[in-house]
N, CA, C and O of each residue as an XYZ file, in Angstrom:
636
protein
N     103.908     53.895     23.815
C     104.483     53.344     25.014
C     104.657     51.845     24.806
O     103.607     51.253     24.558
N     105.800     51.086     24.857
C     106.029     49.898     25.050
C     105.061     48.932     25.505
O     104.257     49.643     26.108
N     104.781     48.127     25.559
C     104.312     47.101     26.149
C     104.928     46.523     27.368
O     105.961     45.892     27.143
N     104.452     46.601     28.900
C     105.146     45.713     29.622
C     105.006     44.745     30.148
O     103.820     44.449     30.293
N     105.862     43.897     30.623
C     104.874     42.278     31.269
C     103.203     42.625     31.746
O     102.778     43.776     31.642
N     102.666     41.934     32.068
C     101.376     42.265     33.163
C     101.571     42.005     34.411
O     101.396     41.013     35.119
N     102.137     43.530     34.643
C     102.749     43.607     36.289
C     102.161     44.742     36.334
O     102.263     45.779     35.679
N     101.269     44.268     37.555
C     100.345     45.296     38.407
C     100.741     46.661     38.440
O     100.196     47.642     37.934
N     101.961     46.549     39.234
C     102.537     47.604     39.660
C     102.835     48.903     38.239
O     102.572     50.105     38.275
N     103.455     48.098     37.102
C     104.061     48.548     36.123
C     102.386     49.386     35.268
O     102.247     50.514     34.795
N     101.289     48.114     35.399
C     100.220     48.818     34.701
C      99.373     49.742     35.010
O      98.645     50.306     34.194
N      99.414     49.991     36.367
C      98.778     50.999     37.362
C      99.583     52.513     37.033
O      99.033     53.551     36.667
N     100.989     52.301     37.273
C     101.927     53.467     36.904
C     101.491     53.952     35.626
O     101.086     55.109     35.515
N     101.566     52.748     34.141
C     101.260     53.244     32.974
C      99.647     53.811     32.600
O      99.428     54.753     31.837
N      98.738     53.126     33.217
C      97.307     54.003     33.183
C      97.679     55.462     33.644
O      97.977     56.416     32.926
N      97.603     55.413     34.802
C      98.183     56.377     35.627
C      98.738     57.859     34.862
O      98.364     59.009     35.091
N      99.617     57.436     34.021
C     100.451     58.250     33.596
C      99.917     59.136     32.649
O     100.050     60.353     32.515
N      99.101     58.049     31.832
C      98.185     58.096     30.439
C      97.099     59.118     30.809
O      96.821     60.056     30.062
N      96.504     58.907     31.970
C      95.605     59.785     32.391
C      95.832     61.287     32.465
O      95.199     62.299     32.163
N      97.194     60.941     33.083
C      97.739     62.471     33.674
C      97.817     63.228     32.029
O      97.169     64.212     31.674
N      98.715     62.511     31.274
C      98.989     63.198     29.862
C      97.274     63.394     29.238
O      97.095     64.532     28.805
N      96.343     62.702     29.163
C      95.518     63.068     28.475
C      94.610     64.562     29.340
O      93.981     65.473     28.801
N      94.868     64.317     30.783
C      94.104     65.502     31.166
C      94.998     66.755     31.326
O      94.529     67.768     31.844
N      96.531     66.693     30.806
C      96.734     67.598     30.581
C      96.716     68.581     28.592
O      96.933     69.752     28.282
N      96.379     67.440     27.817
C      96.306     67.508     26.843
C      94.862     68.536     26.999
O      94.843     69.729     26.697
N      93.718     67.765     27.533
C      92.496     68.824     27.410
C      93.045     69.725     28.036
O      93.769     70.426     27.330
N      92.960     70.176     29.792
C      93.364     71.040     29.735
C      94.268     72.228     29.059
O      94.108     73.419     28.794
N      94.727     71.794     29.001
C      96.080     73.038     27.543
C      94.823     73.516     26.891
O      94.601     74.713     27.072
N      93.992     72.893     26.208
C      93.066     73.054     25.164
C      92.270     74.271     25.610
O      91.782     75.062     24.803
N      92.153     74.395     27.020
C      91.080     75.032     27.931
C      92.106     76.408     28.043
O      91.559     77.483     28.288
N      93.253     76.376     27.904
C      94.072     77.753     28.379
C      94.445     77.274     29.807
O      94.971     78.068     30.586
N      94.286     76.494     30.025
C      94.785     75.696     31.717
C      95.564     74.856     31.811
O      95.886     74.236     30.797
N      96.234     74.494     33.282
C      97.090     73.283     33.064
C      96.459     72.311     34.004
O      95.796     72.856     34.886
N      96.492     71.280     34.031
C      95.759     70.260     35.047
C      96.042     70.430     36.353
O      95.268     69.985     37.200
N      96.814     70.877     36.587
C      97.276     71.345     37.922
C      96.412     72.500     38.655
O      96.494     72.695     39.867
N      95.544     73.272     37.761
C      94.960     74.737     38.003
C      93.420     73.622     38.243
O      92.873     73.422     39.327
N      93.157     73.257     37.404
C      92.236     72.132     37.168
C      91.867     71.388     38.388
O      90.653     71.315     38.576
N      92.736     70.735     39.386
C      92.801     69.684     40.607
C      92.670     70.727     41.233
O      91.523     70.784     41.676
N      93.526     71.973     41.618
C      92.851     73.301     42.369
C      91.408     72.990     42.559
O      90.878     72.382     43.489
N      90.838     73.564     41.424
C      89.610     74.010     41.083
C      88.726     72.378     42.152
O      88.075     72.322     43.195
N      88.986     71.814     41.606
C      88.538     70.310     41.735
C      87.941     70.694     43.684
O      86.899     70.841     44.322
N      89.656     70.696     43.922
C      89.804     70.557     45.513
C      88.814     71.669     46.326
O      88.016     71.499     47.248
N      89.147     72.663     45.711
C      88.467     73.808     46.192
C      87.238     74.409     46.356
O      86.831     75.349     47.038
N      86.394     73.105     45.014
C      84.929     73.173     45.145
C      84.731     72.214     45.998
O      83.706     72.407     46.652
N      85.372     71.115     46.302
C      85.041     70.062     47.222
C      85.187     70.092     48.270
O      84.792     69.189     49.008
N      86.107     71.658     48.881
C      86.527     71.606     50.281
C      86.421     73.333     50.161
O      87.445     74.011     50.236
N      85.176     73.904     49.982
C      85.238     75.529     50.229
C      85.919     75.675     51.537
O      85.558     75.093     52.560
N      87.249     76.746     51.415
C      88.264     77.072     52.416
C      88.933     76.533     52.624
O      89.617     77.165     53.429
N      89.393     75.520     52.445
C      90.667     74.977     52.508
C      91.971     75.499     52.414
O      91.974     76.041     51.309
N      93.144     75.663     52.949
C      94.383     76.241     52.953
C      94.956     76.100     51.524
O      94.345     75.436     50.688
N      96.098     76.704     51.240
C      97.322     76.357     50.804
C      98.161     75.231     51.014
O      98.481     74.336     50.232
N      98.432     75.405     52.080
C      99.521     74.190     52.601
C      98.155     72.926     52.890
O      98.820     71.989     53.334
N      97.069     72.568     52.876
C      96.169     71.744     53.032
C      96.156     71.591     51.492
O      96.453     70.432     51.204
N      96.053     71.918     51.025
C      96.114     71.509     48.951
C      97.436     71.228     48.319
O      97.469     70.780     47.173
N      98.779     71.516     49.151
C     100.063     71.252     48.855
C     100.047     70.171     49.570
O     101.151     69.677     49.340
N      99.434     69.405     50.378
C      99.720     67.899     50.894
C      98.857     67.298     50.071
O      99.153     66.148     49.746
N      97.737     67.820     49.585
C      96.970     66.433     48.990
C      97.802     66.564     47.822
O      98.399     65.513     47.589
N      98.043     67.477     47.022
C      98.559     66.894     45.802
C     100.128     67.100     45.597
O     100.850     67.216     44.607
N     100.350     67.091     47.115
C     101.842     66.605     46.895
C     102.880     67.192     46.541
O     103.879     66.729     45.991
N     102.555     68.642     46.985
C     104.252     69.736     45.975
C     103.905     70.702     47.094
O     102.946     70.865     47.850
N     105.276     71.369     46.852
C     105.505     72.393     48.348
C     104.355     73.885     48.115
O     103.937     74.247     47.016
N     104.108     74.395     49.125
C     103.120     75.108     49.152
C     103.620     76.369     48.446
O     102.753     77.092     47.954
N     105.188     76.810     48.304
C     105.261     77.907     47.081
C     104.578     77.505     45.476
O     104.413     78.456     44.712
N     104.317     76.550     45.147
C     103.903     75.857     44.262
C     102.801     76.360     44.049
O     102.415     77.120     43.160
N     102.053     75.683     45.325
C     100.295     75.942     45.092
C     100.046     77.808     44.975
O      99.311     78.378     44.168
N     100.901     78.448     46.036
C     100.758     79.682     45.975
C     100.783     80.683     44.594
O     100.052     81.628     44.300
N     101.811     80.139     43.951
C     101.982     80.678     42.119
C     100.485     79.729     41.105
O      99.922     80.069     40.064
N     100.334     78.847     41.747
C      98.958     78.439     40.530
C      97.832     79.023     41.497
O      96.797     79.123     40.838
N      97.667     79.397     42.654
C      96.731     80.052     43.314
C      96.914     81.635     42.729
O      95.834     82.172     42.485
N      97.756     82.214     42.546
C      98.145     83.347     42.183
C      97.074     83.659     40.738
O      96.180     84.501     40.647
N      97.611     82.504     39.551
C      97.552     82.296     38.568
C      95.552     82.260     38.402
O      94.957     83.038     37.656
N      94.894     81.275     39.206
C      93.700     81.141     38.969
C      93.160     82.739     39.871
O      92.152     83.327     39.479
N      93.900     83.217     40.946
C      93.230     84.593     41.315
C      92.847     85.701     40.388
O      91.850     86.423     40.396
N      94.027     85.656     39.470
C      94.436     86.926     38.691
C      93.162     86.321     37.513
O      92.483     87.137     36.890
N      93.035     85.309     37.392
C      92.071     84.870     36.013
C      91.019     85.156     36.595
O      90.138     84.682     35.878
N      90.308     85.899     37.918
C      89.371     85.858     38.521
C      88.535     84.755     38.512
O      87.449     84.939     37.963
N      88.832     83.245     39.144
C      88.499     81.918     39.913
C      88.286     82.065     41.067
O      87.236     81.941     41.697
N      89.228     82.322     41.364
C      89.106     81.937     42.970
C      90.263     83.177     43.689
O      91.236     83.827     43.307
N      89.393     82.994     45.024
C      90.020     84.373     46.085
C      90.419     83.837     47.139
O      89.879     82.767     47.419
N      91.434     84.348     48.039
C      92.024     84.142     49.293
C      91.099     85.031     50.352
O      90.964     86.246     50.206
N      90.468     84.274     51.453
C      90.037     85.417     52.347
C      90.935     85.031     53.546
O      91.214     83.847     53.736
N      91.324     85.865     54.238
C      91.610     85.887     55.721
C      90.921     84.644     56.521
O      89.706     84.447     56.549
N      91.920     83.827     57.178
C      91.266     82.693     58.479
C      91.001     83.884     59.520
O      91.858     84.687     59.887
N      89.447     83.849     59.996
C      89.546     84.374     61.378
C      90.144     83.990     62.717
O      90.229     84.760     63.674
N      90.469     82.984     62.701
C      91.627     82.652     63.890
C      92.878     82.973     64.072
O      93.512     83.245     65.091
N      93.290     82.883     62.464
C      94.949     83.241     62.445
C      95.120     83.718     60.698
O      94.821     83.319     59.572
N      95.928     85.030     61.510
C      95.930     85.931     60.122
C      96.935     85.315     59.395
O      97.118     85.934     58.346
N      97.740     84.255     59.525
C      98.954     83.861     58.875
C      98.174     82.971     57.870
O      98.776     82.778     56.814
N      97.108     82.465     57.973
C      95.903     81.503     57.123
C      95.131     82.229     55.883
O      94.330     83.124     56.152
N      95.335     81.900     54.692
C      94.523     82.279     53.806
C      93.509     81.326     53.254
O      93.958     80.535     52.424
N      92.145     81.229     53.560
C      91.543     79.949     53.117
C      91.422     80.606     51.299
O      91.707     81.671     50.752
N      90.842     79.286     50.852
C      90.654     79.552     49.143
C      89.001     79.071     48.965
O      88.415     78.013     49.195
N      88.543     80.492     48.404
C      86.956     79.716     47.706
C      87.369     80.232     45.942
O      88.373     80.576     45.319
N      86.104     80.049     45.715
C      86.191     79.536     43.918
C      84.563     81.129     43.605
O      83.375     80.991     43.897
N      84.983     81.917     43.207
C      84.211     83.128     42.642
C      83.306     82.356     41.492
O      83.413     81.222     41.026
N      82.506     83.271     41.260
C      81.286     82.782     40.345
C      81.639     82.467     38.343
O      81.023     81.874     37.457
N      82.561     83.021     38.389
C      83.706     82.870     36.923
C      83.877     81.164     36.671
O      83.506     80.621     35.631
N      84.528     80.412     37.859
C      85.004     79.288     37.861
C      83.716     78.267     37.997
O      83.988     77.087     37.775
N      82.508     78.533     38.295
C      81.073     77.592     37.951
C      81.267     76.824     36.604
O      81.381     75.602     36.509
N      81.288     77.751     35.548
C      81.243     77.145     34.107
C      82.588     76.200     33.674
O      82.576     75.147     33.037
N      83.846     76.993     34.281
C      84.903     75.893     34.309
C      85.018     74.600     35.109
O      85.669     73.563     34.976
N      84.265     74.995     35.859
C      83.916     73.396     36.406
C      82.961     72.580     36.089
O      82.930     71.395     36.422
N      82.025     73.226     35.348
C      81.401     72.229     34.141
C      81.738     71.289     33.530
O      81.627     70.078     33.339
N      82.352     72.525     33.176
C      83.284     71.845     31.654
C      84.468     71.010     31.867
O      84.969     70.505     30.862
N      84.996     70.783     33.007
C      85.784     70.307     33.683
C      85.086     69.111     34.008
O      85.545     68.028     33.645
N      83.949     69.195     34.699
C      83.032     67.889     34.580
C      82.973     67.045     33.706
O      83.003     65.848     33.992
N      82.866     67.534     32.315
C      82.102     67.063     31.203
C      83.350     66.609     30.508
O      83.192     65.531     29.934
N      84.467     67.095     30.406
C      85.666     66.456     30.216
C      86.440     65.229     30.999
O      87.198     64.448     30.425
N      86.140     65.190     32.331
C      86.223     64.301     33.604
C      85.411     63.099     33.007
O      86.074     62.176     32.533
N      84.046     63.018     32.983
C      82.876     62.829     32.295
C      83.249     61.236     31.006
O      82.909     60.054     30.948
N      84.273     62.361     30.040
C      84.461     61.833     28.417
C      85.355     61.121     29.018
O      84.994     59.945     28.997
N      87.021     61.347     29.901
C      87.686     60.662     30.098
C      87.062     58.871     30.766
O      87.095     57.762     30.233
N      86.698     59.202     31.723
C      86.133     58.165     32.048
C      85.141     57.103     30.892
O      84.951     55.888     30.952
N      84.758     57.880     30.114
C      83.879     57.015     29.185
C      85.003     56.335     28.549
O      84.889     55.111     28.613
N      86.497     56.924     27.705
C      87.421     56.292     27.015
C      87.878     55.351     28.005
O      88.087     54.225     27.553
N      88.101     55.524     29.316
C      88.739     54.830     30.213
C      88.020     53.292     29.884
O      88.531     52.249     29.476
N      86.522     53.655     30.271
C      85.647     52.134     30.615
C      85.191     51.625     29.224
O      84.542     50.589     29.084
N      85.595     52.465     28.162
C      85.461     51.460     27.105
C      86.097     50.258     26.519
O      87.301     50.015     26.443
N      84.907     49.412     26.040
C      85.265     47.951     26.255
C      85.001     46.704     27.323
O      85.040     45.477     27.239
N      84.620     47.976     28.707
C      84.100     47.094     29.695
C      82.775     46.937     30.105
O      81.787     47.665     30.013
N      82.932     46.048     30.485
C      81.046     45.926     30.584
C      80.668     46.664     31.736
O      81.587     47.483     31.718
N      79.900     47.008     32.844
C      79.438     47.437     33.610
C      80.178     46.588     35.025
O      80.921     46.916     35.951
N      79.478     45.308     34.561
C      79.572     44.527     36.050
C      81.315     44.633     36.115
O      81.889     44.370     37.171
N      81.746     44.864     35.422
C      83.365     44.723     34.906
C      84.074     45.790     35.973
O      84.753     45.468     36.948
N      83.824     46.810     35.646
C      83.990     48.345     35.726
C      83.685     48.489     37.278
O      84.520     48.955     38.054
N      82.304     48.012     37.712
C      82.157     47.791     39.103
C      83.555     47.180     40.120
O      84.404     47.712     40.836
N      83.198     45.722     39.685
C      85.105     44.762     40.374
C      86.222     46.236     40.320
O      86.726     46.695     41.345
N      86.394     46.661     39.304
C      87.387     47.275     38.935
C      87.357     48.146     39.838
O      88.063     47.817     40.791
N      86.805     49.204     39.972
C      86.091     50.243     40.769
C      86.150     49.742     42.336
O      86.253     50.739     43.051
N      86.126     48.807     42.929
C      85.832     48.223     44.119
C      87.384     48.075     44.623
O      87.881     48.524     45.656
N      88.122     47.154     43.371
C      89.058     46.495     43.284
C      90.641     47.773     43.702
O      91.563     47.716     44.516
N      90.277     48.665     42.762
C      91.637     49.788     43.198
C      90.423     50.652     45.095
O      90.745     51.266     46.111
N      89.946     50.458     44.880
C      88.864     51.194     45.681
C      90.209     50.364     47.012
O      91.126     50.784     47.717
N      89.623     49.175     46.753
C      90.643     48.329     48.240
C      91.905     48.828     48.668
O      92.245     49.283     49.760
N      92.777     48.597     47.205
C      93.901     48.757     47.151
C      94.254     50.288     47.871
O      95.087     50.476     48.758
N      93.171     51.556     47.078
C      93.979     52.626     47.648
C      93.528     52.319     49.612
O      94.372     52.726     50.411
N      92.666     51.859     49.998
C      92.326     51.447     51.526
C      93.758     51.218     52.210
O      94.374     51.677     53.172
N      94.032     49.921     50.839
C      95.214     49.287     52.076
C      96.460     49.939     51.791
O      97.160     49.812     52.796
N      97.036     50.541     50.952
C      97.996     51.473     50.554
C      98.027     52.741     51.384
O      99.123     53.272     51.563
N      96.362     53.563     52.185
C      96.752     54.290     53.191
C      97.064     53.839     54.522
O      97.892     54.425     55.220
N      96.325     52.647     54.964
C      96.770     52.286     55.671
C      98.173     51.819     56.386
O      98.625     51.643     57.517
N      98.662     51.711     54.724
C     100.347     51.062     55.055
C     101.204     51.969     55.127
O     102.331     51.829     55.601
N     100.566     53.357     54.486
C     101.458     54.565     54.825
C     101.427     54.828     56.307
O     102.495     55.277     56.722
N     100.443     54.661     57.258
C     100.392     55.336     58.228
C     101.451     54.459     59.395
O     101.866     54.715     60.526
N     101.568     53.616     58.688
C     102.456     52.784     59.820
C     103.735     53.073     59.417
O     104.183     53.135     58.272
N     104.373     53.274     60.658
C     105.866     53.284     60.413
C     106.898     52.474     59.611
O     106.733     51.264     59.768
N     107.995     52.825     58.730
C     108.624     52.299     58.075
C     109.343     51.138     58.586
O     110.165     51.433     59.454
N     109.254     49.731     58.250
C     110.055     48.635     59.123
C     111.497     48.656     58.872
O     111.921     48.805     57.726
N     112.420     48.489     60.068
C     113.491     48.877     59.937
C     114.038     47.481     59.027
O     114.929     47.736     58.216
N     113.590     46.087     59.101
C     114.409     44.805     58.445
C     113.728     44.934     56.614
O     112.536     45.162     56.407
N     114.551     44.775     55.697
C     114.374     44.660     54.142
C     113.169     43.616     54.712
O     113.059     43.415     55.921
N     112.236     42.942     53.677
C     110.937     42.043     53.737
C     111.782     40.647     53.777
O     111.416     39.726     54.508
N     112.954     40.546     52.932
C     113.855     39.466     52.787
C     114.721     38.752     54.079
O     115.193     37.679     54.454
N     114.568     40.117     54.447
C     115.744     39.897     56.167
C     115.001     39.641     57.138
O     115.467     39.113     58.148
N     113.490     40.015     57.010
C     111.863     39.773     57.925
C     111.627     37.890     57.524
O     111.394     37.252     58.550
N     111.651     37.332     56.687
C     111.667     36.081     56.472
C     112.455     35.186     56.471
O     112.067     34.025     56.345
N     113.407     35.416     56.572
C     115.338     34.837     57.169
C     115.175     34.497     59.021
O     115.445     33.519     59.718
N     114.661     35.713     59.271
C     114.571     35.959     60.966
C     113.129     35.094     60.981
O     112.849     34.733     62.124
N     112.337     34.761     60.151
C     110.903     34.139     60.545
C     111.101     32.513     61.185
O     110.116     31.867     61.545
């Protein structure tokens, strides 16, 4: 990958990216794709959680999640039971098969992070850690507010 100025924006995207490719590199390795992987992730962290509740966090339409939900069912992972409120609801738990893959999923999570923080010192890694910690704060926050109708340029013209 190129080198680009040291622009925030540009180096966040390129970590970012790097991450995604290396955890799909292990995964593959595993017979999985990272995508089955963040399932797994979500699903131990939120026993029952929907479909369409796992197609908003990670962002793709819920036929999506339904074919890699399909995919980890049939591998015997994880099962759909019936919402008792509403039969149109399938929550998702994680069967006793997917324990060891989430180990190992750990322990790979685990290594990444060690390549990540190598080179940095601790107290380093902390700032750092704190530092995107903010950023994703104020980045939800700025989602939740409505889109301003003036460009930022046309907001300081009118100032």
């Amino acid at each position: 990958m190129p080198d680009t100025p040291r622009d925030l924006l540009f180096l966040l995207h390129d970590v970012a990216q790097l991450i995604r490719l290396d955890a799909d590199r292990r995964a593959s390795g595993h017979g999985m794709t990272r995508a089955q992987w963040m399932l797994l992730i979500w699903i131990e962290r939120r026993p029952g959680i929907t479909q369409r509740e796992l197609a908003g966090i990670i962002e793709v339409e819920p036929i999506t999640i339904a074919r890699l939900i399909d995919r980890l069912e049939s591998a015997g992972l994880v099962e759909r039971r019936p919402d008792p409120a509403d039969r149109r609801i399938w929550r998702l738990h994680l069967l006793p098969a997917a324990i060891p893959v989430l180990r190992e999923l750990d322990l790979q999570r685990a290594d990444m992070a060690r390549v990540l923080a190598d080179g940095l010192e601790p107290p380093t890694l902390e700032i750092l850690t704190e530092a995107l910690q903010t950023m994703k704060t104020n980045l939800s926050q700025q989602c939740r507010r409505p889109a301003a109708t003036l460009s930022i340029h046309a907001a300081k013209e009118l100032a």
